[in-house]
PARO-370760 format. One record per residue: residue number from 1; residue in one letter; x, y, z of N, C-alpha, C in turn. Coordinates in Angstrom, 3 decimals, always signed. Each point is the difference from the previous one (the first is absolute). Layout:
N
REC   nr  rest        nx        ny        nz       cax       cay       caz        cx        cy        cz
REC  NUM     A         X         Y         Z         X         Y         Z         X         Y         Z
...
//
This chain:
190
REC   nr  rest        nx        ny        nz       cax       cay       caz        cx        cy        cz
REC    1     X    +3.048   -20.364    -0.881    +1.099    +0.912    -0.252    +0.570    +0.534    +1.317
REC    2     X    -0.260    +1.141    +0.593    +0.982    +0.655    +1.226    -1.782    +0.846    +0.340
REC    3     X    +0.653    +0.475    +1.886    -0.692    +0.858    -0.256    +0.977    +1.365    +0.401
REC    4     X    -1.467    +0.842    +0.482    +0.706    +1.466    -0.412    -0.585    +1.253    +0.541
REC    5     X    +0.542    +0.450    +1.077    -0.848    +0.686    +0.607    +0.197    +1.702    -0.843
REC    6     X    -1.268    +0.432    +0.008    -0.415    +1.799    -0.511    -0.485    +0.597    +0.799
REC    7     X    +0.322    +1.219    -0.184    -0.483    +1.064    +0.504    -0.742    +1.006    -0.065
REC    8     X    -0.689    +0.683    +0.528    -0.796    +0.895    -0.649    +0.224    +1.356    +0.852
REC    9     X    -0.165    +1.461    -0.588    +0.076    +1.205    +0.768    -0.822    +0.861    -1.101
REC   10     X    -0.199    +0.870    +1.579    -1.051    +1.007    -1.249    +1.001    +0.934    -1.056
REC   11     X    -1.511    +0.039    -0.856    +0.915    +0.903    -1.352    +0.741    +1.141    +0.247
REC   12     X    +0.188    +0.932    +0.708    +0.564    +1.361    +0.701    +1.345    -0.685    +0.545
REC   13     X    +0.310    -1.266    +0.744    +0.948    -0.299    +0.313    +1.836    +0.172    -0.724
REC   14     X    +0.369    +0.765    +0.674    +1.600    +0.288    -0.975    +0.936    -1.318    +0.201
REC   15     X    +0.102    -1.224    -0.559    +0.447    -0.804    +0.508    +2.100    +0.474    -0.161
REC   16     X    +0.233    +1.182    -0.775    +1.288    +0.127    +0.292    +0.056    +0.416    +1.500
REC   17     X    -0.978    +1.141    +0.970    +0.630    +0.083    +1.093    +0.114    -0.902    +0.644
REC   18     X    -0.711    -1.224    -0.096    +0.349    -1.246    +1.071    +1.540    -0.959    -0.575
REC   19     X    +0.388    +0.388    -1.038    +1.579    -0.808    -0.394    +0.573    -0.768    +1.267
REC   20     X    +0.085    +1.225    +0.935    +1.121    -0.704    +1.101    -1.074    -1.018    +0.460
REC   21     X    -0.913    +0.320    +0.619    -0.631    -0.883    +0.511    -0.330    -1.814    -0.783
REC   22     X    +0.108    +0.446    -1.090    -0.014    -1.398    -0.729    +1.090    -0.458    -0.277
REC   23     X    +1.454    +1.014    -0.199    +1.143    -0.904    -0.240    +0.180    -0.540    +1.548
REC   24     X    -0.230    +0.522    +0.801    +0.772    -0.581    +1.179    -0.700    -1.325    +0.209
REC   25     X    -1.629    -0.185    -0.013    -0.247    -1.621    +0.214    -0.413    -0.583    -1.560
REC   26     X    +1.142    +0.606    -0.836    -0.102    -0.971    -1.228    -1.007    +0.072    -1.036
REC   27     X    -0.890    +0.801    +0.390    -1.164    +0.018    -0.943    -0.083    +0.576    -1.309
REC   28     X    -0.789    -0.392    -1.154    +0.153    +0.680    -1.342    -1.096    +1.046    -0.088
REC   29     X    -1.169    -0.123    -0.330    -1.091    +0.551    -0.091    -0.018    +0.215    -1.454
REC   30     X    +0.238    -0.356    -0.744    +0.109    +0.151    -1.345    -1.666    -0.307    -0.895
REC   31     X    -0.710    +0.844    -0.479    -1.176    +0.207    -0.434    -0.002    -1.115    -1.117
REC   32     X    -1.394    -0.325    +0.201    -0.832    -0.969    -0.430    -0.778    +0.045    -0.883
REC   33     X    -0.165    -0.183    -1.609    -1.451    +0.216    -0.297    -0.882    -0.754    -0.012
REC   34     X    -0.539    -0.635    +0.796    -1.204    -1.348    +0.299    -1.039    +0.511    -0.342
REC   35     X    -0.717    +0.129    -1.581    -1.439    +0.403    -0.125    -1.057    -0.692    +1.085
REC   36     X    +0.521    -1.454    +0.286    -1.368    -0.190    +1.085    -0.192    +0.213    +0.984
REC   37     X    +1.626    +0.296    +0.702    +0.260    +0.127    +1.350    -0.403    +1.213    -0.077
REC   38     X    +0.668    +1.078    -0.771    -0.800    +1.426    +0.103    -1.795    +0.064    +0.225
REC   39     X    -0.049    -0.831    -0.573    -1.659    +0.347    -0.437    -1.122    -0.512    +1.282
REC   40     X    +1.135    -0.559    +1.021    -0.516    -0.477    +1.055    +0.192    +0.979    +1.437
REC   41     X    +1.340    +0.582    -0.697    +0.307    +1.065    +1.266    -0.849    +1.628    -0.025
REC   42     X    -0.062    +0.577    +0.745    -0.262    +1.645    +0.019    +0.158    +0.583    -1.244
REC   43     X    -0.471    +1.082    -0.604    +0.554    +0.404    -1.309    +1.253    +1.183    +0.251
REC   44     X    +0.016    +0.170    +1.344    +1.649    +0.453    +0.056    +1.209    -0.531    +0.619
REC   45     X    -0.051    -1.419    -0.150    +1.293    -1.246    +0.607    +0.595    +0.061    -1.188
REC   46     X    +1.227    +0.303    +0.418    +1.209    -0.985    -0.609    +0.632    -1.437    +0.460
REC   47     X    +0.407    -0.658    -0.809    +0.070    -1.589    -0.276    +1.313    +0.091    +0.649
REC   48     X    +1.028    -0.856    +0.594    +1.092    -0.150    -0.165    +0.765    -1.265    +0.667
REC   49     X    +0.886    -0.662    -0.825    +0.919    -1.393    +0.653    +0.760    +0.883    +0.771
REC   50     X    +0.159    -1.001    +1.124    -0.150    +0.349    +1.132    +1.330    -0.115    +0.097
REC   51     X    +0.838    -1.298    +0.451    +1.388    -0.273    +0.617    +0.677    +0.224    -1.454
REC   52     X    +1.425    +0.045    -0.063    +0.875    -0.365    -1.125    +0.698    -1.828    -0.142
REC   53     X    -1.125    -0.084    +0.925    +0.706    -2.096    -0.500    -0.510    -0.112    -0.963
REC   54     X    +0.755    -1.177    -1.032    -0.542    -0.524    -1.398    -1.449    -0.190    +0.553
REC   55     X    -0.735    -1.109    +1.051    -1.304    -0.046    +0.144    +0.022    -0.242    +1.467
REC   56     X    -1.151    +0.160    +1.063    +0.089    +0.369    +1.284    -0.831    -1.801    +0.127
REC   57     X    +0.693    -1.449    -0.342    -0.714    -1.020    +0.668    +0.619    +0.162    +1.282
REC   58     X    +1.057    +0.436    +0.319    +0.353    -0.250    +1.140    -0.283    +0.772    +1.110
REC   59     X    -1.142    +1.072    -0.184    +0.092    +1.071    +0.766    -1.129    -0.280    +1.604
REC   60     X    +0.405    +0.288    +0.816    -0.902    -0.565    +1.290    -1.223    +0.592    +0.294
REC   61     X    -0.080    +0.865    -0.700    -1.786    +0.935    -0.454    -0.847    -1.280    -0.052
REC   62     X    -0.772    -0.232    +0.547    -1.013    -1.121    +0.087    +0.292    -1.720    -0.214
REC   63     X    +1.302    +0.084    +0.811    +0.383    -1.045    -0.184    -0.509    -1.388    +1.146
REC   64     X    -0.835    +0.666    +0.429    -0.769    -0.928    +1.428    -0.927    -0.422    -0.505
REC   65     X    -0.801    +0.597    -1.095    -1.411    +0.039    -0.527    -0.006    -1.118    -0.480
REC   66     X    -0.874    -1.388    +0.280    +0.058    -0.966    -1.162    -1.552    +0.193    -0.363
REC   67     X    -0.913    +0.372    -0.404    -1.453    +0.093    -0.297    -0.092    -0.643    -1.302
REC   68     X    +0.527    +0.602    -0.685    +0.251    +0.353    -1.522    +0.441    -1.546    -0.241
REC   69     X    +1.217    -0.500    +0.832    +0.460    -1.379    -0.521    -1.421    -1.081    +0.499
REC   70     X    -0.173    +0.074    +1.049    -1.436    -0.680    +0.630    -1.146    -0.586    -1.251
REC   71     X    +0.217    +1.447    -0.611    -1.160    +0.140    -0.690    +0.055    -0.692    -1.102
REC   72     X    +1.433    -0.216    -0.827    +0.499    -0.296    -0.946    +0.163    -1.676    +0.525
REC   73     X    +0.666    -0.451    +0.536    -0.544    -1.403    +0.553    -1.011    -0.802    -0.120
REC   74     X    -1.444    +1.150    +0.502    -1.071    -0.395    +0.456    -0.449    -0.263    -1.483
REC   75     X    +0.286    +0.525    -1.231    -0.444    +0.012    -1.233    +0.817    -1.040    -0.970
REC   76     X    +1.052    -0.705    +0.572    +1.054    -1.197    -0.392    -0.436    -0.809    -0.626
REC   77     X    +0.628    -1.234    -1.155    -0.026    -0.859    -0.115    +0.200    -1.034    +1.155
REC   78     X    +1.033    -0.091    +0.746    -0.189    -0.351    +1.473    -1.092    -0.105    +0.892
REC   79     X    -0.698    +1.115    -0.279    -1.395    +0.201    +1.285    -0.918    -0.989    -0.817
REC   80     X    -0.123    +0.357    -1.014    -1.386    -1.038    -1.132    +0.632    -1.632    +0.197
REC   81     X    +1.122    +0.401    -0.179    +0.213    -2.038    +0.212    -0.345    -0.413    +1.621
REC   82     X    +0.049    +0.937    +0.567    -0.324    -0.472    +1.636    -1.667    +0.023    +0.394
REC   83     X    -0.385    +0.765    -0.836    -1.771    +0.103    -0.280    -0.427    -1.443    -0.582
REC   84     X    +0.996    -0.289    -0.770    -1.021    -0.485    -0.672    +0.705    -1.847    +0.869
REC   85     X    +0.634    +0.202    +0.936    +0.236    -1.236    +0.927    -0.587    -0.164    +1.205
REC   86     X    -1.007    +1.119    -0.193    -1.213    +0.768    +1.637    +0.739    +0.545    +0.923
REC   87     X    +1.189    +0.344    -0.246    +0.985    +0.810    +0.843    -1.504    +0.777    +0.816
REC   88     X    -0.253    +0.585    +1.556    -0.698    +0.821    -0.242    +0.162    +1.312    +0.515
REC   89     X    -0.594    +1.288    +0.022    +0.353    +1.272    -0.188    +1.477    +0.044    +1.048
REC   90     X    -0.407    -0.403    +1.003    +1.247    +0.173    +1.268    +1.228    -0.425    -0.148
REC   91     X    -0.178    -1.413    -0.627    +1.368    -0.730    -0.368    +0.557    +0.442    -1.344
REC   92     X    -0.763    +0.472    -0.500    +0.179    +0.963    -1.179    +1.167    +1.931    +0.458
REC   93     X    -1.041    +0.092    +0.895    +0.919    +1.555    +0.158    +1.128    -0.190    +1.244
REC   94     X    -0.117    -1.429    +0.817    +1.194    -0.743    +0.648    +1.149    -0.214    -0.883
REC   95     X    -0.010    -0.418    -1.179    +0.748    -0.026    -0.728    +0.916    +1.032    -0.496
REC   96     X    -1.186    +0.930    -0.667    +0.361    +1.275    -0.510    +1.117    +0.774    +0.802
REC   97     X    -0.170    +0.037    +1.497    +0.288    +0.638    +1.236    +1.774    -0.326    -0.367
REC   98     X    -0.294    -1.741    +0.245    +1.361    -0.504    +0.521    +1.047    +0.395    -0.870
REC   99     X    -0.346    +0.347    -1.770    +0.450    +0.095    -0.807    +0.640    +1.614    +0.002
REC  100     X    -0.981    +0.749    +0.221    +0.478    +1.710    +0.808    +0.665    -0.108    +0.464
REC  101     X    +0.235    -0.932    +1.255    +1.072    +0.211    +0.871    +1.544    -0.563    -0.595
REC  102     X    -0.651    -1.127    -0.648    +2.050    +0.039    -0.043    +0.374    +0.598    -1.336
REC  103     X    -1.196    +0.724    -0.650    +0.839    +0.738    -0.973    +0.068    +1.298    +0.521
REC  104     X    -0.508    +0.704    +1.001    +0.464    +1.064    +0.485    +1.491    -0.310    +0.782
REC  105     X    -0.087    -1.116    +0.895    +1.276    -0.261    +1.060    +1.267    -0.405    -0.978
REC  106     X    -0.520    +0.033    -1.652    +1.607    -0.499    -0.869    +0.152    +1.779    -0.615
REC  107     X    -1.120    +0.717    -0.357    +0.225    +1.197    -0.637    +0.209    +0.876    +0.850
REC  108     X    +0.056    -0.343    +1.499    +0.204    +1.386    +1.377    +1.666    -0.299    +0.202
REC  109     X    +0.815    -1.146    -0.672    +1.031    -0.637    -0.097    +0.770    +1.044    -1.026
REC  110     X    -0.002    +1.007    -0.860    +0.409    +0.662    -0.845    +0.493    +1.233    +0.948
REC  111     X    -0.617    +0.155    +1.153    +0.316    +1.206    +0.808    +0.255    -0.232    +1.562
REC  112     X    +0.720    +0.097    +0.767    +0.410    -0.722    +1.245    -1.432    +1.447    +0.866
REC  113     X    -0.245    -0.442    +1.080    -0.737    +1.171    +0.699    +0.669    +0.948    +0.341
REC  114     X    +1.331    +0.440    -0.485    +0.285    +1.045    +0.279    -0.193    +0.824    -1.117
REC  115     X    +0.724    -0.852    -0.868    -0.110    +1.068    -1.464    -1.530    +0.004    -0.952
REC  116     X    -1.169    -1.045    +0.763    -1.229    +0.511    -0.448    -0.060    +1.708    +0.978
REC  117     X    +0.433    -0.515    +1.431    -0.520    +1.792    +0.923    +0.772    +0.933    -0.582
REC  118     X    +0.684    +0.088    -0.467    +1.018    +0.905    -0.322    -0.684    +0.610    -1.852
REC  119     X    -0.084    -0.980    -0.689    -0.870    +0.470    -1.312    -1.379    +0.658    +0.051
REC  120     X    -0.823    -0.609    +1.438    -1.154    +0.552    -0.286    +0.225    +1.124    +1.387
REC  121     X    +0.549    -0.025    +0.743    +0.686    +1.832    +0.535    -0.145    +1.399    -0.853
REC  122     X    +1.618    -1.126    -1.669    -0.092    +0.950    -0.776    -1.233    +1.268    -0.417
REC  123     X    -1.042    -1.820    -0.562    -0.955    +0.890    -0.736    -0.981    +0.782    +1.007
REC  124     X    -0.237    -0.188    +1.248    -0.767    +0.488    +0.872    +0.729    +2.139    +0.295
REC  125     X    +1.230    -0.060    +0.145    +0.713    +1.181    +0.001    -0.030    +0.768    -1.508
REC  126     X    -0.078    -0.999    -0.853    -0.169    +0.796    -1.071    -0.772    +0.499    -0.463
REC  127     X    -1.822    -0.710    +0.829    -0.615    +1.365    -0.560    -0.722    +0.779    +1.238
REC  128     X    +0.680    -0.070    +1.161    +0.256    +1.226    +0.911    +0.531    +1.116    -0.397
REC  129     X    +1.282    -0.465    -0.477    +0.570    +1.410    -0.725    -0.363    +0.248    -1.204
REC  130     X    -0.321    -0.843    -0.731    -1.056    +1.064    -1.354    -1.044    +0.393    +0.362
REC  131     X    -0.732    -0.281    +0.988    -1.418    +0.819    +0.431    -0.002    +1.046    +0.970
REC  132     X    +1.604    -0.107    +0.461    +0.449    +1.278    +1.199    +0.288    +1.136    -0.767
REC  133     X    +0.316    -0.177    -1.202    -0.234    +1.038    -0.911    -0.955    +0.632    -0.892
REC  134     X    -0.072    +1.248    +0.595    -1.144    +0.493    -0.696    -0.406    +0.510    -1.074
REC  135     X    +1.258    -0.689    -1.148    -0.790    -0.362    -1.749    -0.780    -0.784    -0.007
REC  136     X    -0.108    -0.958    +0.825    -0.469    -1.473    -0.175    -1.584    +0.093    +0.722
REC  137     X    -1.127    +0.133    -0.794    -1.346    -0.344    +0.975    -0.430    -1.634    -0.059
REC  138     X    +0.512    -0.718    -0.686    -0.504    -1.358    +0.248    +1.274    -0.999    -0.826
REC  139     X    -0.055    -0.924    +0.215    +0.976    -1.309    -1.055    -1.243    -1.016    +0.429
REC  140     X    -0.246    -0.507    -1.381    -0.483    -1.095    +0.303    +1.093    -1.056    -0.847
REC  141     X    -0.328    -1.645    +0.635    +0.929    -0.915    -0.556    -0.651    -1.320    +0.049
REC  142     X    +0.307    -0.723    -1.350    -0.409    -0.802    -0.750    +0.353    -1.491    -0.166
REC  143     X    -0.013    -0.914    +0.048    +0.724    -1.298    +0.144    -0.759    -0.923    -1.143
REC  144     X    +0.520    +0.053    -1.499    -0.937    -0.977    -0.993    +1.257    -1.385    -0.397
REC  145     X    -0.761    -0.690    +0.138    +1.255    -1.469    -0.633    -0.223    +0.573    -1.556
REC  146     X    +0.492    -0.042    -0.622    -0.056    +0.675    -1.910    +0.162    -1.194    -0.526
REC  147     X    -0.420    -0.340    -1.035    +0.262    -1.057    -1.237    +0.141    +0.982    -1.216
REC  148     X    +0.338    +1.253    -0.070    -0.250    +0.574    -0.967    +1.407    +1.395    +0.270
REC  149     X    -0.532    +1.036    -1.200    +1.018    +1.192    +0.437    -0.444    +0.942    +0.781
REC  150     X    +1.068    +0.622    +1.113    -0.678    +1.358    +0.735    -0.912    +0.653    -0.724
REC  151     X    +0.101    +0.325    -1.372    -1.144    +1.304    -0.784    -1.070    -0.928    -0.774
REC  152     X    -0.188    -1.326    +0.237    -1.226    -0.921    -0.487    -0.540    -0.516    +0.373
REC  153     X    +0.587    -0.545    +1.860    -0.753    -0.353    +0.814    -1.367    +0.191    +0.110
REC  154     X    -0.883    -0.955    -0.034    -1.573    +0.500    +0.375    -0.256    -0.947    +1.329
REC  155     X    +0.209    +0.623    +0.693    -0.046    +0.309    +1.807    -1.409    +0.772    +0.414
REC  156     X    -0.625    -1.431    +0.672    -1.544    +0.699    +0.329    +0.301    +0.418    +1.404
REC  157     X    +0.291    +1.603    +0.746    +0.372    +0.619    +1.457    -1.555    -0.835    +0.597
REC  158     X    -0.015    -0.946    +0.774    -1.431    -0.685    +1.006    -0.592    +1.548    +0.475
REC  159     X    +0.986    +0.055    +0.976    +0.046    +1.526    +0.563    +0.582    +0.919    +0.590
REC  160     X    -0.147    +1.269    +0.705    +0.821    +0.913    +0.648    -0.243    +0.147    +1.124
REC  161     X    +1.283    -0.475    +0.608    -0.446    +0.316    +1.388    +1.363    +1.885    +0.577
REC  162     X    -0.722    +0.311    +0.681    +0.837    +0.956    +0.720    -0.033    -0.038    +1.288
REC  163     X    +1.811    +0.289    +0.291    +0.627    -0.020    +1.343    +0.436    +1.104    +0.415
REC  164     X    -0.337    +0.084    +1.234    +0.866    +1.442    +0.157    +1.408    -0.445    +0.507
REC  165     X    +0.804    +0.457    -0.011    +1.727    +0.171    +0.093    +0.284    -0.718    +1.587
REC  166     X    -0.940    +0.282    +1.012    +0.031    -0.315    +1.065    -0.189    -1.669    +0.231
REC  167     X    -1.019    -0.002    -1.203    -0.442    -1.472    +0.638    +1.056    -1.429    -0.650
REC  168     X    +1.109    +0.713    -0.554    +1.078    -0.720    -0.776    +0.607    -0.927    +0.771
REC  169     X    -0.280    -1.468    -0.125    +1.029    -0.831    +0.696    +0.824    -0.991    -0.920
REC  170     X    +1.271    -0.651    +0.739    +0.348    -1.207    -0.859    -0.778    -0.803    +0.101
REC  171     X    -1.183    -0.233    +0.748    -1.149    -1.302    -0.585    -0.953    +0.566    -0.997
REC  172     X    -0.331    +1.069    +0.017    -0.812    +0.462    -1.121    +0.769    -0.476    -1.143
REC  173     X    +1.112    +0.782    -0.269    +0.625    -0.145    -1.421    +0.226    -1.159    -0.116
REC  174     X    +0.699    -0.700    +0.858    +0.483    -1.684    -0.046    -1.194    -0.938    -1.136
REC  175     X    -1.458    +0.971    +1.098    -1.478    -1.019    -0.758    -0.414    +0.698    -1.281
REC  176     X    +0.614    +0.782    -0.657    -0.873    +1.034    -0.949    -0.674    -1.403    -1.161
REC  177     X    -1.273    +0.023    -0.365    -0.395    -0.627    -1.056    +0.141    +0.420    -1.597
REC  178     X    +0.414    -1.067    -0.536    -0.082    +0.583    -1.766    -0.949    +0.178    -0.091
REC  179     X    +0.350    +1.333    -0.909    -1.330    +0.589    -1.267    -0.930    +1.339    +1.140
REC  180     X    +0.456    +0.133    +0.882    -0.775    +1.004    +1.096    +1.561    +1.326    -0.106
REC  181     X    -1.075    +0.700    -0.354    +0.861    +1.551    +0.258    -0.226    +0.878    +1.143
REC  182     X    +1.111    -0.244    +0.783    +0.482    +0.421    +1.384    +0.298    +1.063    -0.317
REC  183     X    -0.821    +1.413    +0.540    +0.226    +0.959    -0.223    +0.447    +0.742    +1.768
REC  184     X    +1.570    +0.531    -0.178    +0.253    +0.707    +1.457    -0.261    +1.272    +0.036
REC  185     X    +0.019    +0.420    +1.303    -0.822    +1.794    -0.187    +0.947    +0.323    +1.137
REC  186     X    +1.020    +1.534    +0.317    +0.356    +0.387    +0.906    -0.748    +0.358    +1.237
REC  187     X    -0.199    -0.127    +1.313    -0.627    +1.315    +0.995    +0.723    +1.140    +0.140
REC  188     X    -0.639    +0.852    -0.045    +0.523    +1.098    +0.098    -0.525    +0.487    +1.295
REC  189     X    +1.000    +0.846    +0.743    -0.904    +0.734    +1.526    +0.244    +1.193    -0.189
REC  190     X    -1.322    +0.357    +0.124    -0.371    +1.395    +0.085    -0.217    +0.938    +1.281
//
């Protein structure tokens, strides 16, 4: 189906005072009821789709990451027919490799390098300024491919990692992995 990146903020969060901040880089935040996704988060997160695109395949949030495809390869009808011709492990993940590459070098083809730097800028500023504000104590964000609906999805979170605001780059986000909830945290100086 598509995927689709979510969001999460704590329950206290007023998501009307952040409006401007989300109309200006486009964002919806529009609440979620995911019994599983809830049941995986904090018991005071709120759920929420994230951008206002019909679905975010195109979005450059972990768009470097191939693990996930690797992995999916490695488990192929393709890989078993090469097993079972004594392909062996090397010429096996030689393969796999070559196959990463030119489907990344045809799908990095959807965005010229400017307008990938320029999209993942966006999202890098955008949650500078939602975490420069001090409604906001954390956003975490979500990246699931769905075969299903936002409120039926059963999405197993692997895990949570947390960043602080500082350590935000366009290669971080570029690499974010599905199914890991990237949780950002402001510094504050005292």
């Amino acid at each position: 189906m598509c995927f689709y990146i979510t969001a999460t903020f704590p329950k206290g969060t007023q998501v009307g005072k952040l409006r401007e901040i989300l109309e200006f880089y486009q964002m919806d935040f529009s609440e979620i009821d995911n019994p599983v996704v809830k049941s995986q988060l904090r018991p005071d997160e709120k759920y929420f789709r994230a951008t206002k695109d019909y679905c975010d395949c195109d979005t450059v949030l972990g768009s470097l990451n191939n693990l996930q495809d690797f992995q999916t390869l490695t488990k192929s009808k393709k890989v078993k027919a090469l097993k079972k011709k004594n392909w062996s492990e090397e010429e096996i993940n030689n393969w796999i490799n070559e196959k990463l590459k030119t489907k990344q070098k045809n799908s990095n083809e959807k965005f010229t390098p400017t307008e990938r730097k320029e999209r993942i800028i966006r999202w890098v500023n955008f949650l500078h300024n939602l975490l420069d504000n001090k409604n906001v104590l954390r956003i975490g964000l979500l990246k699931h491919w769905y075969t299903g609906g936002l409120k039926d999805e059963e999405i197993k979170i692997k895990k949570t990692e947390k960043i602080a605001i500082n350590q935000v780059t366009p290669e971080l986000l570029l690499n974010l992995s599905e199914d890991i909830l990237y949780e950002f945290f402001p510094i504050y100086d005292y």
